[in-house]
C-alpha positions in Angstrom: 36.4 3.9 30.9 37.8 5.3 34.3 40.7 7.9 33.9 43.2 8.1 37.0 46.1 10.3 37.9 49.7 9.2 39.3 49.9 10.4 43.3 51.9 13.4 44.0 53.6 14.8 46.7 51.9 18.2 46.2 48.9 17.0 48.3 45.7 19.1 48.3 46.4 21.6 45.7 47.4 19.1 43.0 44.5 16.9 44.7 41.9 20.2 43.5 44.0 20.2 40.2 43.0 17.1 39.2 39.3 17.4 39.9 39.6 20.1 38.0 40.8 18.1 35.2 38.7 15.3 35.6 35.9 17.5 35.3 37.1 18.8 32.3 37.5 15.9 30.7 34.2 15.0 31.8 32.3 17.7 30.1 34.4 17.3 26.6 33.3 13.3 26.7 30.0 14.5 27.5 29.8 17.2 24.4 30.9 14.7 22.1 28.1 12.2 23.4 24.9 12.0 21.1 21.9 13.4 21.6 20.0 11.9 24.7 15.9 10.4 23.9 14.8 13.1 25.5 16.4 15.2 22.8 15.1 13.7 19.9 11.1 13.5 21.6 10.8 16.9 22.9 7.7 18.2 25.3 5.2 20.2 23.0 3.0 21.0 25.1 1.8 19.9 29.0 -1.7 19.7 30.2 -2.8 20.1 33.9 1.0 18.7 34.3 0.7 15.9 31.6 3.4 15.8 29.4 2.5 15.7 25.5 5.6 15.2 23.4 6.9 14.7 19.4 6.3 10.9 19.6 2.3 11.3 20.7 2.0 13.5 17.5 3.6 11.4 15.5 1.6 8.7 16.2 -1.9 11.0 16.2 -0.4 11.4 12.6 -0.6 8.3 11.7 -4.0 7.6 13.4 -5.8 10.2 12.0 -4.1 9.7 8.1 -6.4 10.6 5.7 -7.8 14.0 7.3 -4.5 15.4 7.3 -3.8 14.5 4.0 -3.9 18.0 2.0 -2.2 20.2 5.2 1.3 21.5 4.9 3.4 20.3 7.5 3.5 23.4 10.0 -0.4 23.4 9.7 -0.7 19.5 10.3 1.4 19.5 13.8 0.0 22.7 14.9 -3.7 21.0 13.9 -2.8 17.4 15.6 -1.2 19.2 18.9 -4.2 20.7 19.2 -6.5 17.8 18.7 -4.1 15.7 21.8 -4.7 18.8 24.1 -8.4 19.0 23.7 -8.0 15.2 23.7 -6.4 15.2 26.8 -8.8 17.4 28.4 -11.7 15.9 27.9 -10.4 12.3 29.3 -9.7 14.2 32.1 -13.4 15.1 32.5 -14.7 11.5 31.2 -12.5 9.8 34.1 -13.5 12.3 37.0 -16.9 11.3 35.3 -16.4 8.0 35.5 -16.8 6.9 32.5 -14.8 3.9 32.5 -17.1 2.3 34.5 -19.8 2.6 32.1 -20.6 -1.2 29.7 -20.5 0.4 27.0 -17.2 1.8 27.3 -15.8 -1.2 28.4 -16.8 -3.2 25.9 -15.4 -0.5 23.3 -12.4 -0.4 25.2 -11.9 -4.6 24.9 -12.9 -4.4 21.3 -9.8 -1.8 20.5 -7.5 -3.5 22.4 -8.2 -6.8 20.7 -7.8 -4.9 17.6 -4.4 -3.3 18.4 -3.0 -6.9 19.6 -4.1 -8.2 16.6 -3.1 -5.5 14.0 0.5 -5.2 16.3 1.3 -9.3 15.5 0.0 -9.5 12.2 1.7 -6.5 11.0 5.2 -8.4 12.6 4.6 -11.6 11.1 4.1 -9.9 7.8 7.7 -7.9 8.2 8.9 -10.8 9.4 7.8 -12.7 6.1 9.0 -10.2 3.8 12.4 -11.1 2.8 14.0 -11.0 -0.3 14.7 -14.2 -1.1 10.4 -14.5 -0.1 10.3 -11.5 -2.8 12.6 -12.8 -5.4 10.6 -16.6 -5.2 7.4 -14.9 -6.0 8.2 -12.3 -8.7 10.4 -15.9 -10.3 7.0 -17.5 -10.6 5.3 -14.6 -11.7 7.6 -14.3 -14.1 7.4 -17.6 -15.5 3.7 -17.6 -16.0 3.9 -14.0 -18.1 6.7 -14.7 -20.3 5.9 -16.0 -24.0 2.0 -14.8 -23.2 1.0 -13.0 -26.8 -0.1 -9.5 -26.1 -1.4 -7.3 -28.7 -1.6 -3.6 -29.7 -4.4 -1.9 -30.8 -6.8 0.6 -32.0 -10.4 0.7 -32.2 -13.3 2.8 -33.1 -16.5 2.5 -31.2 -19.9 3.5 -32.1 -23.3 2.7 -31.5 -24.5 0.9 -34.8 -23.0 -1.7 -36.9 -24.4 0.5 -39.8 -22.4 3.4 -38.3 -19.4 0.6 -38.0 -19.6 0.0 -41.9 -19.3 3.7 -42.7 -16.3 4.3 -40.8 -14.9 0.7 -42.5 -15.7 2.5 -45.7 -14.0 5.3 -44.6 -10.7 3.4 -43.9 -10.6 1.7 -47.0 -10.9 5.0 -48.9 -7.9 5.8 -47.1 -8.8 7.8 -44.2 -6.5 7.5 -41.4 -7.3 5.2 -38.8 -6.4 7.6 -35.7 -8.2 11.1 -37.0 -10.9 9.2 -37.6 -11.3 8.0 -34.0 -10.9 11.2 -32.5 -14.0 12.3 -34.6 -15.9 9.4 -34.4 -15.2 6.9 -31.6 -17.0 7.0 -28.5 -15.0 5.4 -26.7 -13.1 7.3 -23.6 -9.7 6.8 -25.8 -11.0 8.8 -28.6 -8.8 11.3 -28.1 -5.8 9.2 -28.3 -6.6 7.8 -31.9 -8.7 5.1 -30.1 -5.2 3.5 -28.9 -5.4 0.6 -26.3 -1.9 0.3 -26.1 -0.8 -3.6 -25.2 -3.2 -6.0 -24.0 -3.6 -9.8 -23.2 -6.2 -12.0 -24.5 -7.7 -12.1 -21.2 -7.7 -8.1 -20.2 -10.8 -7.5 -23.2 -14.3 -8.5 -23.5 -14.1 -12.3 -25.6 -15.4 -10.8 -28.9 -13.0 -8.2 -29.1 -9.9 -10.3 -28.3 -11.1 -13.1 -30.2 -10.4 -10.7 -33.5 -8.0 -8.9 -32.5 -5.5 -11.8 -31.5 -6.3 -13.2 -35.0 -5.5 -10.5 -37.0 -1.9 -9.5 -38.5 -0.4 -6.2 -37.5 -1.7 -3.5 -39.6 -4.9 -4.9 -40.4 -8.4 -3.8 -39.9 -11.0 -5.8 -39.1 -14.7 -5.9 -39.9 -17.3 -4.3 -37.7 -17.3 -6.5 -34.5 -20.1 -6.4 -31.8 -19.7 -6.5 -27.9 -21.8 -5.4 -25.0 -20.1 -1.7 -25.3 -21.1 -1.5 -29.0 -19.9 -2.3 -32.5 -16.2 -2.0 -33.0 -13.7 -1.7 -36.2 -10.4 -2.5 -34.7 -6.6 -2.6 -36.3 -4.4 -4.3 -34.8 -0.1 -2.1 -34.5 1.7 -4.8 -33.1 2.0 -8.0 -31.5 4.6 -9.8 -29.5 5.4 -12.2 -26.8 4.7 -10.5 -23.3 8.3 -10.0 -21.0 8.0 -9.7 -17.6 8.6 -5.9 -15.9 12.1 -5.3 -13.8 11.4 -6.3 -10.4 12.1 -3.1 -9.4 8.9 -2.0 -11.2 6.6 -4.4 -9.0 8.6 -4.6 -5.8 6.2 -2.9 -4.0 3.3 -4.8 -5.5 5.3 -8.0 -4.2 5.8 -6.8 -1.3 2.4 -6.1 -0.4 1.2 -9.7 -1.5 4.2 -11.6 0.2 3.2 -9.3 3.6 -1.0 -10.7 3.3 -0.6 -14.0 2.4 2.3 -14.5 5.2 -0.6 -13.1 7.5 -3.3 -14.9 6.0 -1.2 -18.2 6.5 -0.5 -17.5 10.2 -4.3 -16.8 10.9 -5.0 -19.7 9.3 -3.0 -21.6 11.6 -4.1 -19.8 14.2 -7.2 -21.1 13.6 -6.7 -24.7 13.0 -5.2 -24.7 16.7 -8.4 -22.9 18.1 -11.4 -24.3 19.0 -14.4 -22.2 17.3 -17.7 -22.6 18.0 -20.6 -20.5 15.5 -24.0 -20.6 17.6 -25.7 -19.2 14.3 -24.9 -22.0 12.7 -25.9 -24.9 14.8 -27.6 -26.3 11.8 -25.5 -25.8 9.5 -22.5 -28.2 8.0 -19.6 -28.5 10.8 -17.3 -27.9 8.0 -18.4 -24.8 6.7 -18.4 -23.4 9.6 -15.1 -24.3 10.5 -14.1 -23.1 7.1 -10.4 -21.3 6.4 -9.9 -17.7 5.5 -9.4 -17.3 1.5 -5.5 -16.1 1.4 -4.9 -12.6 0.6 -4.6 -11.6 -3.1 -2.9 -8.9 -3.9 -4.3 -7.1 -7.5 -2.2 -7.2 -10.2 -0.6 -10.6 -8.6 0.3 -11.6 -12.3 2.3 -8.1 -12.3 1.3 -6.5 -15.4 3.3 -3.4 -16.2 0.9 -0.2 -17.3 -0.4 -0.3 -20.8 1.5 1.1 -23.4 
């Protein structure tokens, strides 16, 4: 926007007036202006003249993840300015060293750049991939396959005998309560819970144990019942048709399998396009070694809400 004055007759004094107002109004547009980059990614530190700023940390934060994990905030920046200063020292020394020269580093260097490339598209055709309609398609399927699947819930007592098993089936039918006498007897890690398993499908247990506990009627207890873990009296709560969770439960689970298989898919096609040739497997069947990556599975692709 340029601002202008009307011509006067006053000549130079009105002439210095307006500057004067001009640069006024300069400095209030300025004020109101936002924050400039330079702002918002301040210098931390310099070294030897070499600028380290907010952005280089940020991104040292995300490189080094994991060993940062359990420091507070102050303690993690000051930690991670101090790692890029030492950082950038030592370059320093490697190039006057020439080190860059060296095969070795070379090769290391070609290796992480191929990486970053790599990592950089894949991670964009993944966003890229991750719509909502993408989302809403998958967790629709999903959704379809779960619903009207019998789950059941149950309880179960496991020891190491089936002559142990009989006692505490005596036991039960004498009246003891099913839950107490878990918590004294079962071995099992969900002892302490009144041996409760909460809701399961058919295919989530070992075959023996779903085979009876799918075919008996709420309330029930079954006979002793033997599996690789050990013998097992089980009583079955409840049983009813398995719903699908809210997709706001498994949106992040979606997500993450929509973002690998869009990835997997493009390598894949990537790959059909290239020419690959395995010298280790000279002898071997063309086909195999031209073979396609498996696409990504994410776990819990049938999105099974937690257990009880």
């Amino acid at each position: 926007m340029t601002t202008s004055f009307p011509a006067t007759k006053t000549g130079v004094r009105l002439g210095l007036a307006s500057a004067a107002l001009t640069g006024a109004l300069a400095m209030a547009l300025l004020a109101g202006l936002p924050a400039r980059a330079d702002d918002a990614n301040p210098v931390l530190a310099k070294v030897n003249g070499s600028e380290i700023r907010q952005s280089d940390v940020t991104l040292a934060e995300e490189e080094l993840g994991p060993s940062l994990a359990q420091m507070d905030p102050s303690t993690k920046k000051d930690n991670v300015l101090s790692f890029l200063i030492d950082m950038k020292i030592v370059a320093k020394a490697a190039e006057d060293k020439k080190i860059e020269n060296n095969e070795d580093f070379k090769k290391r260097l070609a290796f992480t750049r191929n990486r970053l490339l790599m990592d950089s598209l894949l991670a964009s055709e993944g966003k890229a991939a991750t719509t909502d309609d993408a989302m809403k398609k998958v967790y629709e399927d999903a959704s379809k396959q779960i619903s009207g699947e019998q789950e059941v819930h149950a309880r179960h007592i496991l020891v190491e005998t089936e002559d142990e098993a009989k006692a505490v089936e005596d036991e039960l039918k004498k009246g003891a309560d099913f839950a107490e006498l878990a918590k004294k007897k079962s071995k099992d890690p969900g002892a302490s819970d009144g041996g409760d398993l909460g809701f399961f499908t058919k295919d989530q247990m070992v075959p023996e144990f779903s085979a009876v506990a799918f075919s008996l009627e709420p309330g029930k207890i079954s006979d002793p019942v033997k599996s690789q873990f050990g013998w097992h009296v089980i009583k079955v709560e409840e049983k009813r048709n398995r719903k699908a969770p809210d997709f706001d439960q498994v949106k992040g689970q979606i997500e993450t399998y929509v973002t690998r298989k869009a990835q997997a898919d493009y390598v894949a096609k990537l790959r059909e396009g290239a020419k690959v040739e395995r010298m280790d497997q000279a002898a071997a069947d063309p086909a195999k070694a031209d073979a396609k990556p498996d696409p990504a599975k994410p776990a819990d692709s049938k999105m099974a809400p937690a257990k009880k």
